[in-house]
C-alpha positions in Angstrom: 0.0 0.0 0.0 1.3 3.7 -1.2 1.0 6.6 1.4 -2.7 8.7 1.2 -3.4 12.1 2.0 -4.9 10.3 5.0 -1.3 9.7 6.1 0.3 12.6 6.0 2.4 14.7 9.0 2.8 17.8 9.4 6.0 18.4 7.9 4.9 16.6 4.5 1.5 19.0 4.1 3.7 22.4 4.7 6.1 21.2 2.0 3.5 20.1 0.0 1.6 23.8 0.7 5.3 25.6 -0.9 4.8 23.7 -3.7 1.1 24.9 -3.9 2.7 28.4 -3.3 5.1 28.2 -5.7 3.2 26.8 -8.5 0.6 29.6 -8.1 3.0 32.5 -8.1 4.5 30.7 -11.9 1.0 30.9 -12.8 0.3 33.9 -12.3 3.6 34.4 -13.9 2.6 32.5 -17.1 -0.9 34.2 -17.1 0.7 37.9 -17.2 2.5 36.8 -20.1 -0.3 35.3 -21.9 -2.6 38.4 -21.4 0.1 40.7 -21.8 -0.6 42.2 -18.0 0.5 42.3 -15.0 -1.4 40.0 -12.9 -1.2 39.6 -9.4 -2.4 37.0 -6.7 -4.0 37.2 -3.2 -1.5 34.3 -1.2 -2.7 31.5 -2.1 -4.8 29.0 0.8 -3.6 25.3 0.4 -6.1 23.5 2.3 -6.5 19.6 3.3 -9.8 18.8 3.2 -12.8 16.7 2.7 -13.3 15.9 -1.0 -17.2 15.9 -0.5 -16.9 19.4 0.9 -14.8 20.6 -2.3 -18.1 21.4 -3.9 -19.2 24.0 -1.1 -15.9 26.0 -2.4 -17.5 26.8 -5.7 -21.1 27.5 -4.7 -22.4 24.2 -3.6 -23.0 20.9 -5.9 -26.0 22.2 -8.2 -23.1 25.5 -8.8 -22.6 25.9 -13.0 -18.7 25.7 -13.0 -16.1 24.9 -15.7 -13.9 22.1 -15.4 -10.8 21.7 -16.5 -9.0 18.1 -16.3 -5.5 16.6 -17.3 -3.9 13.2 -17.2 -0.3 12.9 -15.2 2.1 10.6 -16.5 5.8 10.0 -16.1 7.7 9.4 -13.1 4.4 10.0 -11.5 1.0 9.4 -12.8 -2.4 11.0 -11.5 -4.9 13.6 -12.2 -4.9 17.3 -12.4 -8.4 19.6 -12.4 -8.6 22.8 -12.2 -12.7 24.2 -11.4 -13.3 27.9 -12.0 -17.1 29.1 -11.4 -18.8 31.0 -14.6 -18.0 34.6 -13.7 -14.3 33.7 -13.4 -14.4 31.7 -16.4 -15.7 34.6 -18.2 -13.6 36.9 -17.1 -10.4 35.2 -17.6 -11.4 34.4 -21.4 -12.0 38.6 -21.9 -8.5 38.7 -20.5 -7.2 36.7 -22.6 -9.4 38.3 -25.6 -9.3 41.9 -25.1 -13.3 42.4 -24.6 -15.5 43.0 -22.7 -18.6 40.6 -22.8 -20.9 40.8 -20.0 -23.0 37.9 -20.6 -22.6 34.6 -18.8 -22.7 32.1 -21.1 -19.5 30.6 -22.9 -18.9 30.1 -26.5 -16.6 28.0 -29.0 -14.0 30.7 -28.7 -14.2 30.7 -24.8 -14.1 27.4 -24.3 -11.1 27.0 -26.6 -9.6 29.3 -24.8 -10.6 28.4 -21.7 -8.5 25.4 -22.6 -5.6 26.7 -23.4 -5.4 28.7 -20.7 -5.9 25.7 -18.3 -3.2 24.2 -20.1 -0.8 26.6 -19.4 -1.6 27.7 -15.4 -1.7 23.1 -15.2 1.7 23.6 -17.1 2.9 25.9 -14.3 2.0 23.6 -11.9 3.2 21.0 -12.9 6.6 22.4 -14.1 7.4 24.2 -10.7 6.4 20.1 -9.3 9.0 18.9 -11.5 12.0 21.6 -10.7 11.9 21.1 -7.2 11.5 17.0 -7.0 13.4 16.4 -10.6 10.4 14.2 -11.6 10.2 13.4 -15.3 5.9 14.5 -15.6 4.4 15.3 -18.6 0.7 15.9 -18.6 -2.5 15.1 -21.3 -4.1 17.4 -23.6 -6.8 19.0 -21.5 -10.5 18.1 -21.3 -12.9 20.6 -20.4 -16.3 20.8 -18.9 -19.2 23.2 -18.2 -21.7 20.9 -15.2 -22.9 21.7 -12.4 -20.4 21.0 -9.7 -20.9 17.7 -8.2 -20.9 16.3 -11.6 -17.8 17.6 -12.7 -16.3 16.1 -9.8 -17.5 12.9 -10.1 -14.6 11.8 -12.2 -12.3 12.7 -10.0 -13.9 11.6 -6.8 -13.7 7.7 -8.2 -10.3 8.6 -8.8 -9.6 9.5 -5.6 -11.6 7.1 -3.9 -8.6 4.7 -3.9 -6.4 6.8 -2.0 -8.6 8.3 0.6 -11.3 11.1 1.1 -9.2 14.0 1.6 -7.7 16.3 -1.0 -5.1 19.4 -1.2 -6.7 22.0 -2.6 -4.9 25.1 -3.9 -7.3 27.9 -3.8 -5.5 31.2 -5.6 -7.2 34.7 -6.5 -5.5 36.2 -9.8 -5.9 39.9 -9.8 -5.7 42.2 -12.8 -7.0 46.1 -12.9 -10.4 45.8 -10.7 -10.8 42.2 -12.3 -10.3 39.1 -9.8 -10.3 35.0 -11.1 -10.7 32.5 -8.5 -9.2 29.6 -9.9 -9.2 25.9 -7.3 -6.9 23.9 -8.6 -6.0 20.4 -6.9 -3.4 17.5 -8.3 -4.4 13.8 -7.1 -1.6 11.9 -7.7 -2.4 7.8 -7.6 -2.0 5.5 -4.9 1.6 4.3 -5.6 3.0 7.7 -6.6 2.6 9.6 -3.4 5.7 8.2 -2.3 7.5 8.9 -4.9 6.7 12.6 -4.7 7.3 12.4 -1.0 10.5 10.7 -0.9 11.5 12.9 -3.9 10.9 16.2 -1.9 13.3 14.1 0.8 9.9 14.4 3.5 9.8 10.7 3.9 
């Protein structure tokens, strides 16, 4: 049996929380470049909590929210999803676009981009995870979804129902002008390859 989230001390959660910190500040980075803005970033809250209560974060289960999701592979393997509610989602795609469309609902052209963006802030992620632990990880194209929240998170939740009921959940606020993007972003890495990123980060 690998190590869960279940399992974890202290010292393994406030590394793991750096790396939360640290990936958020490289997307935030990677997001100014894309928009061509300066975008800054509330600190972000890194959280252990209850998968069923990840829901609650976004406005409860019945909550309209986009979905982002990525297959992990390499020296580790896992999931990546990244939820953002409407508004967010909408705002980040006028970012990215140079408008300003008021309405809620998302196009083609937003949810293409809404892609590529998630591509690139999972990117950051997953690139500032591989400098510090000098894991080989590469990730899947992105598949997106617009659900209400609970099922969106289905998917995950059978996924992460074989290692435990808890999840680390990175919640970061991206600010640009008066604008502000709540993005929750979480990686669930599978059963065997906690240990790997643990003994990697030399916190086992």
């Amino acid at each position: 049996m690998g190590i869960s989230i279940d399992d974890l001390n202290s010292l393994q959660i406030d590394v793991l929380k750096e790396i939360g910190n640290i990936g958020a500040g490289n997307a935030a980075t990677a997001l100014s470049k894309m928009i061509s803005k300066k975008v800054n970033m509330n600190v972000p809250t890194v959280n252990i909590l209850e998968f069923k209560n990840v829901a609650e974060l976004v406005g409860g289960p019945e909550a309209e929210v986009v979905g982002i999701y990525f297959k992990v592979n390499g020296d580790i393997t896992g999931s990546i999803m990244i939820l953002l509610d409407k508004k967010s989602a909408k705002m980040l795609t006028n970012l990215l676009m140079y408008r300003n469309d008021e309405g809620e609902e998302l196009d083609e052209m937003d949810i293409s981009a809404l892609q590529e963006i998630g591509n690139i802030l999972s990117g950051s992620y997953l690139s500032s995870l591989s400098t510090l632990t000098n894991l080989n990880l590469t990730m899947s194209i992105p598949s997106l979804a617009i659900d209400m929240a609970g099922a969106i998170l289905s998917v995950p939740v059978i996924l992460f129902g074989q290692v435990g009921d808890k999840v680390m959940l990175i919640e970061t606020v991206f600010i640009e002008g008066t604008e502000q993007v709540r993005s929750n972003f979480f990686l669930i890495p599978d059963e065997d390859s906690f240990e790997t990123l643990l003994k990697s980060l030399g916190v086992v």
